[in-house]
N, C-alpha and C positions, 0 to 999 in steps of 0.2 A: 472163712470170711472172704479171703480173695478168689477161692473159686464162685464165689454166692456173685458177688460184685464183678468180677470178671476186668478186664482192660477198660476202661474210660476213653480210648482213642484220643488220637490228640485236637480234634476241634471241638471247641469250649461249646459250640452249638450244639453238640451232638454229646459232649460229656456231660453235661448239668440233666439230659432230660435220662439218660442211662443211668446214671446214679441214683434219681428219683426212684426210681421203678425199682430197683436191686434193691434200693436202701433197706424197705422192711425186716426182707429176712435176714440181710447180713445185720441188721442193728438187735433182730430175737440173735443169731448168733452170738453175736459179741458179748452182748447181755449174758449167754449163758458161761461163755471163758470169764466174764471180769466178776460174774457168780461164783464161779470157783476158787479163781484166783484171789482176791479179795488183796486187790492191790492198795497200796498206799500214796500210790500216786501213779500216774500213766504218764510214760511221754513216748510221744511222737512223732518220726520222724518223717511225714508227708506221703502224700500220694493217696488214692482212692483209699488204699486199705486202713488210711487212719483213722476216716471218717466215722464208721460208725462206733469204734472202740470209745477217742474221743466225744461223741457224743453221750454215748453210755456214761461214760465217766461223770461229764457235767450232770446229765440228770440224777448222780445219786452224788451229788460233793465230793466227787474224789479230784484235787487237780491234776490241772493238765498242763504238760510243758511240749510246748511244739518247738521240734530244731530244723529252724531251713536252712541250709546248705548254699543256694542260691542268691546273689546279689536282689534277684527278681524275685518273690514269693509266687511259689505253685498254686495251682488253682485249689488245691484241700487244704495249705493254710490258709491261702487267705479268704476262703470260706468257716474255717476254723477259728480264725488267730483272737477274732471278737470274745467268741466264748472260751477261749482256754485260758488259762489262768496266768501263764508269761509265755511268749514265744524270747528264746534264743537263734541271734542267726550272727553268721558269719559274717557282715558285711555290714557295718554302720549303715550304710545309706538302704539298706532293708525295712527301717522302723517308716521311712517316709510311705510305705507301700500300704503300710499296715496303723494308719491314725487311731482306729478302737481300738488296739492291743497294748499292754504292758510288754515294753520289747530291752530285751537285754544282750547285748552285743556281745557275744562271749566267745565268738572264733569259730571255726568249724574244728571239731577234734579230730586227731591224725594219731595214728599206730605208733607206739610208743618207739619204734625205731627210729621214726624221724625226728620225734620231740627228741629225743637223747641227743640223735649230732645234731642237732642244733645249736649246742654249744659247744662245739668240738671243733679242732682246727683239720680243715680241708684238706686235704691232698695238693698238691702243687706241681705236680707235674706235668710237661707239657710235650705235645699239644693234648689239652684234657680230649676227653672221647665226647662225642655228640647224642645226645638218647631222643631216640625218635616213637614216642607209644601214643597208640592211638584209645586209651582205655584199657578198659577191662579184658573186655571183648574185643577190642583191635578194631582201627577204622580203616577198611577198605580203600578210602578215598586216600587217606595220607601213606596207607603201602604203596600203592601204586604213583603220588607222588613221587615217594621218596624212590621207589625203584627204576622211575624216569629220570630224575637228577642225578642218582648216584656217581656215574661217568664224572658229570664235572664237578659236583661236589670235590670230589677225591682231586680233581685238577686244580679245583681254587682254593680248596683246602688242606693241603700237602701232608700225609702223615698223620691226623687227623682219622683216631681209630673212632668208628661208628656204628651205635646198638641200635638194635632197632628191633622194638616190640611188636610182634605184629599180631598178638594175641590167637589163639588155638587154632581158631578155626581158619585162620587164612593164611596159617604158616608154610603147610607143606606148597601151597600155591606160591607164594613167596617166595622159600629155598628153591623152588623150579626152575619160575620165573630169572630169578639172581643167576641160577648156573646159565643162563644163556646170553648175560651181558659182558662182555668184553670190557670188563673192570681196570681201570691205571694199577692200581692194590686191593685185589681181592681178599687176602688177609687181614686187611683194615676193615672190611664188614662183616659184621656178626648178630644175624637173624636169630632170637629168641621167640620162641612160642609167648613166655610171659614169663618171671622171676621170680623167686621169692626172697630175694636180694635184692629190693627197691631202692631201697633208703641207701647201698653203697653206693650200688648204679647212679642214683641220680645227683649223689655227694662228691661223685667223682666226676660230673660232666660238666662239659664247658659250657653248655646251650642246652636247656631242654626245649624240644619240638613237640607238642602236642595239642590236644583237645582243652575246652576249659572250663572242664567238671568242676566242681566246688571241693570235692577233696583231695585231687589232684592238683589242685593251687593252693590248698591249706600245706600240703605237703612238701611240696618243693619249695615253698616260700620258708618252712622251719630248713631249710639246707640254704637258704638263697642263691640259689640257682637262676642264672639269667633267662628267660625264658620265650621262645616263640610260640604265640597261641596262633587257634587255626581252630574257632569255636566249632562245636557240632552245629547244622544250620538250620535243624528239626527240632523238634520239643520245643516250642513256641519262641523259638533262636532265644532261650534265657541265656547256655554259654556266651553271646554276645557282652551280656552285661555284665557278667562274673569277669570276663576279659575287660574289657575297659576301664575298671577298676584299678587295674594292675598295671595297665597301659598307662594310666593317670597319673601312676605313683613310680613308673620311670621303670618297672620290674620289666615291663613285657612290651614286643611288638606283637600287633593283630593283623591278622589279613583273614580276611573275609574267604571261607573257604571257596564260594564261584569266584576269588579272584587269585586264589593260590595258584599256580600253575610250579611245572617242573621248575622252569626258567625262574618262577618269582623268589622259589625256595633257594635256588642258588643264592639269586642276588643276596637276598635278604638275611642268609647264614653268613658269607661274607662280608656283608657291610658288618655285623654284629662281629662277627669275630676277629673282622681288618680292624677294629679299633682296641685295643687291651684297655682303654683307662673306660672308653663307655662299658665294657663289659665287665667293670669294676663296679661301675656306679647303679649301673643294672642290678650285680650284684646284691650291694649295699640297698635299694630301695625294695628288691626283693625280701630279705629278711625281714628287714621293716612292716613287710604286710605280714609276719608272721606271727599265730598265738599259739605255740607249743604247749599252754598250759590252757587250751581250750576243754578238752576231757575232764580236766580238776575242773575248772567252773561249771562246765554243765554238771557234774556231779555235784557241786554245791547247791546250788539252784535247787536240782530233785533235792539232799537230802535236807534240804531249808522246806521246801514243799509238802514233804513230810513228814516234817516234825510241826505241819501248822503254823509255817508261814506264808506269807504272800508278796 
């Protein structure tokens, strides 16, 4: 199905009329997997390739539970959210996007290592470390921030050990780059490709610095982690709104990534770190945005859906 449908690109002018065109055959596809499969319910979770499964699904009564991730609904739920049977999302102020839909606020769900410390008492030792990741896949833009500030980072933040994700493909450029700066404490920085130790990494930091993906804030918000966003400023800038959110609720500062600069990243770790009681409170409003037991409700949801409810 997704090679049938292909990328959607990202303008809404040019994705509604590539969708039409594909849809046929990806929707005889899907027809013939949800023939097979003879599901008892679908859910899904956004993007071009929902569309035709989803649709399949309504035209033979099977429901459908769509999960947005996003403060903003994508263009395939909420071309979807009408006809599927509840959308679940992450972010109360999601249902205003989506007026036809049955909409149920249930969290965005997080890997069960972070739902666990979530109620688990922190680490306290100081100065905590600073985690700096840019996603999955690592965001160019903020390695290279962060390998510009690094000098004074380390000056205004004294001791102050610093990880820093820069995901696979940009690491060895990364480690190159780093042995050629004349570091205050080059053993306080520590370049990772990517973890599979998230959930300690990010339970142990003082500041997380990153992108502001939807499961990336569902996650650190179950650690309440104070947090610096720095949205991605592509994919129709929805990180914007997923950020604000958190920004609203005392979690997070934003800076607009054409306005981050090395210089801004200094200042901006340092005001957050010069004060211990705001980065208490940071803290504290962070947890707060958090629903560790968002996976059990979308599991209820499906298996209520299932058993023939609505």
């Amino acid at each position: 199905m997704g090679l049938t449908l292909g990328s959607m690109g990202s303008s809404r002018l040019t994705a509604t009329p590539r969708l039409l065109t594909r849809l046929p055959v990806a929707y005889a596809q899907a027809s013939r997997v949800v023939s097979r499969f003879r599901p008892d319910v679908v859910l899904a979770t956004g993007g071009y390739v929902s569309v035709p499964v989803a649709l399949v699904a309504q035209r033979r009564h099977i429901p459908v539970l769509l999960l947005e991730q996003n403060a903003l609904p994508g263009r395939a739920v909420s071309w979807l959210a009408g006809r599927a049977t509840v959308v679940a999302t992450s972010f109360s102020e999601t249902a205003a996007h989506l007026p036809e839909a049955r909409v149920v606020c249930t969290g965005n769900p997080v890997r069960s290592e972070f739902s666990e410390l979530s109620s688990e008492l922190l680490p306290t030792d100081e100065p905590r470390p600073m985690l700096v990741m840019g996603g999955s896949q690592g965001a160019r833009h903020l390695n290279d921030l962060l390998l510009e500030a690094l000098p004074q980072l380390m000056l205004a933040c004294p001791g102050m050990p610093i990880t820093h994700l820069t995901g696979p493909f940009d690491h060895s450029r990364v480690v190159r780059d780093a042995a050629t700066i004349a570091l205050p404490a080059p053993g306080l920085y520590q370049p990772l490709p990517f973890s599979d130790q998230m959930a300690t990494l990010a339970a142990r930091a003082g500041l997380v610095v990153m992108r502001a993906g939807g499961s990336s804030l569902a996650e650190v918000a179950c650690l309440g982690r104070p947090m610096l966003l720095i949205p991605y400023p592509h994919a129709g800038n929805h990180q914007m709104a997923n950020a604000t959110s958190f920004a609203e609720a005392g979690a997070a500062v934003v800076v607009d990534d054409l306005e981050m600069t090395a210089e801004r990243l200094v200042a901006e770790v340092s005001v957050i770190l010069g004060n211990p009681s705001r980065c208490a409170d940071m803290a504290k409003a962070s947890h707060s945005m958090a629903r560790p037991g968002a996976a059990d409700a979308v599991a209820a949801l499906l298996g209520d859906l299932g058993r023939g409810g609505r």
